[in-house]
MDTraj code that builds the backbone (N, CA, C; nanometers):
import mdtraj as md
import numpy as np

residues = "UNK UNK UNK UNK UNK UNK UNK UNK UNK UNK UNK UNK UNK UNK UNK UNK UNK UNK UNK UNK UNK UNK UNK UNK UNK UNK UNK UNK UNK UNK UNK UNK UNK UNK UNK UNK UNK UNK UNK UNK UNK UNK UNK UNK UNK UNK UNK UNK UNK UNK UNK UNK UNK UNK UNK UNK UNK UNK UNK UNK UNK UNK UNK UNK UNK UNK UNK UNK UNK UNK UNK UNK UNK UNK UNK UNK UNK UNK UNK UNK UNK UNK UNK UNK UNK UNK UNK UNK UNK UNK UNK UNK UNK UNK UNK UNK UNK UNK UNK UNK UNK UNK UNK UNK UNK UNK UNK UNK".split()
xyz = np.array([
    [10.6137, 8.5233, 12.0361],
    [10.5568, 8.5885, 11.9194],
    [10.6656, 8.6674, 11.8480],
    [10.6322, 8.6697, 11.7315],
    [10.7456, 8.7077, 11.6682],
    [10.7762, 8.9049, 11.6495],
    [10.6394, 8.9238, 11.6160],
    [10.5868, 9.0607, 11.6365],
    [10.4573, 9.0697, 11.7338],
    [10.4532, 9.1664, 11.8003],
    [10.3514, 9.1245, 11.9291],
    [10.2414, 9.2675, 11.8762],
    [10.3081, 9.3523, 11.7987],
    [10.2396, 9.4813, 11.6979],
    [10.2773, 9.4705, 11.5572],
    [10.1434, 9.5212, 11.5455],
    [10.1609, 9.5656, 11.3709],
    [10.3000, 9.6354, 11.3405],
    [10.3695, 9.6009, 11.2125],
    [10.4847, 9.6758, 11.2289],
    [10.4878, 9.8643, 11.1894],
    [10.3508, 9.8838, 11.1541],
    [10.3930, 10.0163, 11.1359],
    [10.3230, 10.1136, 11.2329],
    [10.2401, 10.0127, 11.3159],
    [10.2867, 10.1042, 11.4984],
    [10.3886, 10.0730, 11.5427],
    [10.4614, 9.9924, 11.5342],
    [10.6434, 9.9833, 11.5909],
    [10.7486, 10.0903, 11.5534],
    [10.6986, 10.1037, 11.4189],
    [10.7969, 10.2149, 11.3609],
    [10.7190, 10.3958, 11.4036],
    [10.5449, 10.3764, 11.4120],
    [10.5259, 10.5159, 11.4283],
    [10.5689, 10.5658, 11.5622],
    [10.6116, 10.4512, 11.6374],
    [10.5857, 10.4742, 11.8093],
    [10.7378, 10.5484, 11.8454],
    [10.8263, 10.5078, 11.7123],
    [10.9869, 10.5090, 11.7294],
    [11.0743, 10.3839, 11.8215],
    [10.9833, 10.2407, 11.8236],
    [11.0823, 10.1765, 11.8486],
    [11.1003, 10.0467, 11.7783],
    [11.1385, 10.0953, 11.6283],
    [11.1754, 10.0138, 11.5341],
    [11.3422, 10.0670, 11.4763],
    [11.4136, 9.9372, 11.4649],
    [11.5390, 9.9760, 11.4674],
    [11.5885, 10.0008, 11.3258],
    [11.6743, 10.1276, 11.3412],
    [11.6656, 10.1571, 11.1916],
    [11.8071, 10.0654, 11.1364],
    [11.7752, 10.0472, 11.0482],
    [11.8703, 9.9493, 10.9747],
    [11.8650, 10.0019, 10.8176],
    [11.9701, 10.0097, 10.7855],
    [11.9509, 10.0430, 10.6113],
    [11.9025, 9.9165, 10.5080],
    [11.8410, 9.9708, 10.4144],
    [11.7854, 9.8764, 10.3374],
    [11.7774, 9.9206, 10.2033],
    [11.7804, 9.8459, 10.0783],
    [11.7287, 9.8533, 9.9359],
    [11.6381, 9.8129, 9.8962],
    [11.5440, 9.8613, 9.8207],
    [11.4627, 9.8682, 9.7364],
    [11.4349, 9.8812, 9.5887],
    [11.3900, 9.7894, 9.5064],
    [11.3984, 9.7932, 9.3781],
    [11.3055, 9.7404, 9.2868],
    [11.2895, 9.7406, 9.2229],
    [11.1643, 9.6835, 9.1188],
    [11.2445, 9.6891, 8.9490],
    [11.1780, 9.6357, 8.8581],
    [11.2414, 9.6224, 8.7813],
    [11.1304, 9.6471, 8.6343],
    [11.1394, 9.6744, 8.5220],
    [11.0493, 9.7064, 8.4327],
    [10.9148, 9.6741, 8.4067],
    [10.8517, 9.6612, 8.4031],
    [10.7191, 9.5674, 8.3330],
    [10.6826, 9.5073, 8.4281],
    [10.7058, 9.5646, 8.5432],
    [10.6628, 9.4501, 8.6878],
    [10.4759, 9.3902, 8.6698],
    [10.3863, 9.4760, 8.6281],
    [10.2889, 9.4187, 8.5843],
    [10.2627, 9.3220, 8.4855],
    [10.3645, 9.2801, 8.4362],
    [10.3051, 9.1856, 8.2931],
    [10.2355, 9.0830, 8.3932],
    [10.2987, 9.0499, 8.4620],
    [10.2488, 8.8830, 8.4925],
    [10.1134, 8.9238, 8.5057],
    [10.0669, 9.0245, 8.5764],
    [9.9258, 9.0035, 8.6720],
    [9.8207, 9.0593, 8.4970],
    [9.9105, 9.1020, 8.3801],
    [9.8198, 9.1380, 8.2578],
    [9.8058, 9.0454, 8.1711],
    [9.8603, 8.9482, 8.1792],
    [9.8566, 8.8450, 8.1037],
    [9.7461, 8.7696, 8.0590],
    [9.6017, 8.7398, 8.0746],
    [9.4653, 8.7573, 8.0585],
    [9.4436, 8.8829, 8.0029],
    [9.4830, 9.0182, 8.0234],
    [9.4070, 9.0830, 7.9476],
    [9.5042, 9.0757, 7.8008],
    [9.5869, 9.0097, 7.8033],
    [9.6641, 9.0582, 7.6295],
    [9.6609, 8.9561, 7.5767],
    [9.5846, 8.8263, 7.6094],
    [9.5475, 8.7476, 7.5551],
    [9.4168, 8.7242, 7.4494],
    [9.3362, 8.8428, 7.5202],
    [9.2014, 8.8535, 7.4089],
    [9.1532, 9.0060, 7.4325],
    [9.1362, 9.0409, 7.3252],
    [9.0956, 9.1809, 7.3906],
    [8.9635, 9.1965, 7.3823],
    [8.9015, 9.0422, 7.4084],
    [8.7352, 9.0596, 7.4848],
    [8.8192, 9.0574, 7.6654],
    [8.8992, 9.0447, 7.7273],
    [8.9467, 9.0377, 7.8402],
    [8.9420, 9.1438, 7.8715],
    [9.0741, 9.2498, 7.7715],
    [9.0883, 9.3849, 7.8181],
    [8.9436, 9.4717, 7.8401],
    [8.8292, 9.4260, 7.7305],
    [8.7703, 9.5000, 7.7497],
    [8.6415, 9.4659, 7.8451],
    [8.6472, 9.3875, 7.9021],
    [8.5992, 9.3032, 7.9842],
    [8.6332, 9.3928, 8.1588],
    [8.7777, 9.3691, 8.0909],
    [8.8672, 9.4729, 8.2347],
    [8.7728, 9.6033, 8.2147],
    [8.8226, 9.6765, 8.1744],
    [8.7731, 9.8160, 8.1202],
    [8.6585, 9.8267, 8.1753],
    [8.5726, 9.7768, 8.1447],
    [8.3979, 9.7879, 8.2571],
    [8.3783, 9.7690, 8.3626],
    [8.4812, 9.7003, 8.3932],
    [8.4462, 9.6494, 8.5452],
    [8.5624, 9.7155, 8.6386],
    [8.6485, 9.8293, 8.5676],
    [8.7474, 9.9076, 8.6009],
    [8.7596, 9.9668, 8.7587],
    [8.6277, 10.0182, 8.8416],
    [8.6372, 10.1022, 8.9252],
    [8.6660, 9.9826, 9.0750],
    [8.6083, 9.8956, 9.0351],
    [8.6288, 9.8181, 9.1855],
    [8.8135, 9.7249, 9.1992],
    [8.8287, 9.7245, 9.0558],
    [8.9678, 9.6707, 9.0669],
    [9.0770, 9.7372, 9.0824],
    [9.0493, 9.9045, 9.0528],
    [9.1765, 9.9735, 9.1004],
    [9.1107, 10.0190, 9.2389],
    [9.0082, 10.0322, 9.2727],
    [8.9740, 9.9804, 9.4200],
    [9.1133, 9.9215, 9.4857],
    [9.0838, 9.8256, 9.4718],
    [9.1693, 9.7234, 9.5632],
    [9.3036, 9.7125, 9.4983],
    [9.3222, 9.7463, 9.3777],
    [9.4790, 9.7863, 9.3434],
    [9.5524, 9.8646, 9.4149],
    [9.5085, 10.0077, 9.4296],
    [9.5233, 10.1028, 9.4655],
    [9.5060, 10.1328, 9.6149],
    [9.4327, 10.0551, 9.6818],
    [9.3733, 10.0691, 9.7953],
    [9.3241, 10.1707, 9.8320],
    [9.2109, 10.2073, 9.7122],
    [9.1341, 10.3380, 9.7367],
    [8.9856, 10.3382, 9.8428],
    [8.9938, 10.4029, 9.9397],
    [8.9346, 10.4267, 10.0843],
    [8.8869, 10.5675, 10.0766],
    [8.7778, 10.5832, 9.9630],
    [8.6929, 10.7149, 9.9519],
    [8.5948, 10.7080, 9.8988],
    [8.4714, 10.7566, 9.9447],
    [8.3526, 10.7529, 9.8670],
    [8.3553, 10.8255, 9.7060],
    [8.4429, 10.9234, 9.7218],
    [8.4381, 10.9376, 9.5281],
    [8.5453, 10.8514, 9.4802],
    [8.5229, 10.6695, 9.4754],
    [8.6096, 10.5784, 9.4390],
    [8.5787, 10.5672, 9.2671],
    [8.4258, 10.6366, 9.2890],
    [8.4692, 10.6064, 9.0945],
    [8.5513, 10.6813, 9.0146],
    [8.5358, 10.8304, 9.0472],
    [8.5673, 10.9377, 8.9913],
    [8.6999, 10.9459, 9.0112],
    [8.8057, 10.9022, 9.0904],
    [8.8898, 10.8442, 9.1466],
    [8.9738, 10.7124, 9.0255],
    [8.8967, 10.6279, 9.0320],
    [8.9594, 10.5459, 8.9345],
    [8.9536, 10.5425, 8.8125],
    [8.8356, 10.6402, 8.7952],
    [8.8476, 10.6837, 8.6019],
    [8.9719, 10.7776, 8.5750],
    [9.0123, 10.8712, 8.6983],
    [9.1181, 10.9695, 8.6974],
    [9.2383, 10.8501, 8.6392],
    [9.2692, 10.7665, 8.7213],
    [9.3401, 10.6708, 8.7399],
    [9.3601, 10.6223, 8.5827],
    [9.2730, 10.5326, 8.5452],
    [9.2255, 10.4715, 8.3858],
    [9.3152, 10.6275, 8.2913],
    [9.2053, 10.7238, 8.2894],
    [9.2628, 10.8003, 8.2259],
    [9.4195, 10.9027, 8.2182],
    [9.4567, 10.8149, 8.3246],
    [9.6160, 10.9048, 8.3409],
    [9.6856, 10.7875, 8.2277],
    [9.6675, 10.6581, 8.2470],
    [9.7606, 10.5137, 8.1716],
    [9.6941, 10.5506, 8.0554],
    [9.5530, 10.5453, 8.0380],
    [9.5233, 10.5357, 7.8983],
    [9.3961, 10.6200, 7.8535],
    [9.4460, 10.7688, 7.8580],
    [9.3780, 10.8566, 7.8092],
    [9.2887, 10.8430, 7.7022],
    [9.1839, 10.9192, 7.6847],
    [9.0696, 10.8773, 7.6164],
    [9.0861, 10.9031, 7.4474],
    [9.1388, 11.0740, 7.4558],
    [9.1645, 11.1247, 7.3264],
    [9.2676, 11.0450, 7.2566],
    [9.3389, 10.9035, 7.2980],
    [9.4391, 10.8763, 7.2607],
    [9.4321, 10.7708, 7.1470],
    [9.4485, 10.7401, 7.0419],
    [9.4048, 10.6633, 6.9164],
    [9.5049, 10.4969, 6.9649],
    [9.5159, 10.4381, 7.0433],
    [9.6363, 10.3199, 6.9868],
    [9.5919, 10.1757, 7.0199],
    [9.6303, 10.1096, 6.9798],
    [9.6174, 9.9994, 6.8985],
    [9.6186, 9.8786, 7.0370],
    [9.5668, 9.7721, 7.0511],
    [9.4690, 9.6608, 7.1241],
    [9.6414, 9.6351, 7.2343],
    [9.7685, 9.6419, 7.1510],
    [9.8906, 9.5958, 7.2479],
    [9.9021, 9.6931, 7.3388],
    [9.9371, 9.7913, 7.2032],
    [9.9394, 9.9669, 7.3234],
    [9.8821, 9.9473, 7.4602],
    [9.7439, 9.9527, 7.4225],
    [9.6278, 9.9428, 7.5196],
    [9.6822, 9.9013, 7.6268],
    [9.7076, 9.7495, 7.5950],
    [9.7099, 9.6511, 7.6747],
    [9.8348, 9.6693, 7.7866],
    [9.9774, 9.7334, 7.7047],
    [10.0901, 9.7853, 7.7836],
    [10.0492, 9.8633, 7.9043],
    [9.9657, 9.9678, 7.8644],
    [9.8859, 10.1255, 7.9669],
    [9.8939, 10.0031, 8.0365],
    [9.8531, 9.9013, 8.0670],
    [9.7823, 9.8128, 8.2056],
    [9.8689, 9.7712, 8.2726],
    [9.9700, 9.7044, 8.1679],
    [10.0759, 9.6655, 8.2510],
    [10.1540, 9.7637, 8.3291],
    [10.1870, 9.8910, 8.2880],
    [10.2059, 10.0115, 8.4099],
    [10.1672, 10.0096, 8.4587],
    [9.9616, 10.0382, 8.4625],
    [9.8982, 10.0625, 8.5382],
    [9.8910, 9.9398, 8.7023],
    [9.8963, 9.8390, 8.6534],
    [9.8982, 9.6975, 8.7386],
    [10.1125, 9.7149, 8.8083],
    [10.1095, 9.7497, 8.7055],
    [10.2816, 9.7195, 8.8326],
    [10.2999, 9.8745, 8.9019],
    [10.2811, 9.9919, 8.8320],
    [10.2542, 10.1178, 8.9757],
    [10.1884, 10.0262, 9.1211],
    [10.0728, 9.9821, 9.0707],
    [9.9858, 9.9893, 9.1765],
    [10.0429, 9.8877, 9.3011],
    [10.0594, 9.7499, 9.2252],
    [10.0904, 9.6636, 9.2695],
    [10.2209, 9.6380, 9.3802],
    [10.3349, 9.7107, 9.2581],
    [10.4611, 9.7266, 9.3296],
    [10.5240, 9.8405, 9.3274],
    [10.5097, 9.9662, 9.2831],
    [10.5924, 10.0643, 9.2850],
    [10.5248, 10.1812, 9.3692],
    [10.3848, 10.1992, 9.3681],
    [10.3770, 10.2829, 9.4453],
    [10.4259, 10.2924, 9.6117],
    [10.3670, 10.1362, 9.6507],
    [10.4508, 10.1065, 9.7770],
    [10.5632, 10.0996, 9.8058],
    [10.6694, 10.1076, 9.6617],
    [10.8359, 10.1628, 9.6989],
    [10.8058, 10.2951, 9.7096],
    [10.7327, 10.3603, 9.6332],
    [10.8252, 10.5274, 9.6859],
    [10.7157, 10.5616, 9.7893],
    [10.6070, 10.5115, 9.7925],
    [10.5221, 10.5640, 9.9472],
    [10.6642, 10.5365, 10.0503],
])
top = md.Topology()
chain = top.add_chain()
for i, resn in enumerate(residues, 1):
    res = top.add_residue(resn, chain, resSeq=i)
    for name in ("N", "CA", "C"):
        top.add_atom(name, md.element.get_by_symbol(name[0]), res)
traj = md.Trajectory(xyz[None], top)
C-alpha cells in the first residue's frame, strides 16, 4: 500500500517527512469553473439562487448556520449596495470560485 493512513494523520502524528515544497496559483484561477455563468446571465442568476448549497461544498462549510454563512460569503465578492454591471458581476465569481477552489487551501 502506498499510504496505509490518511495523510494528514501522518503528518498530525509527526511522522511525515518534512521536505520543502512550493506552492502557487496563478490569477483568475476560477475562470474555468465560471464559464457557464458568463455566458448568460440567466446562468449567473440562476447561480445566485441556488447560492447557499454551492459554496457549501465550495467552501466546505460544516455548520448548521450554512446559510447565513454563505450569504456572508456572496456578500464579501459581491456586495449588495454595489451598482456593477452583468461582467463585473460575473468576475466577483470568478474570485469567488478560485479562493474557494484553489487558494484558500494554499494558505490554509
Amino acid at each position: 500500500t502506498f499510504l496505509g493512513e490518511h495523510p494528514l494523520k501522518i503528518v498530525s502524528d509527526g511522522r511525515a517527512h518534512r521536505v520543502p515544497y512550493l506552492i502557487g496559483h496563478t490569477t483568475h484561477e476560477g475562470l474555468y469553473s465560471t464559464v457557464p455563468l458568463m455566458q448568460d446571465s440567466k446562468n449567473l442568476d440562476k447561480f445566485e439562487s441556488e447560492i447557499v448549497p454551492a459554496l457549501k461544498t465550495i467552501f466546505a462549510i460544516e455548520n448548521p448556520n450554512v446559510a447565513e454563512i454563505a450569504k456572508k460569503i456572496q456578500k464579501f465578492y459581491v456586495p449588495d449596495e454595489t451598482n456593477i454591471n452583468f461582467a463585473e458581476r460575473a468576475m466577483q465569481y470568478v474570485h469567488l470560485f478560485g479562493d474557494g477552489f484553489f487558494n484558500f487551501d494554499i494558505h490554509e
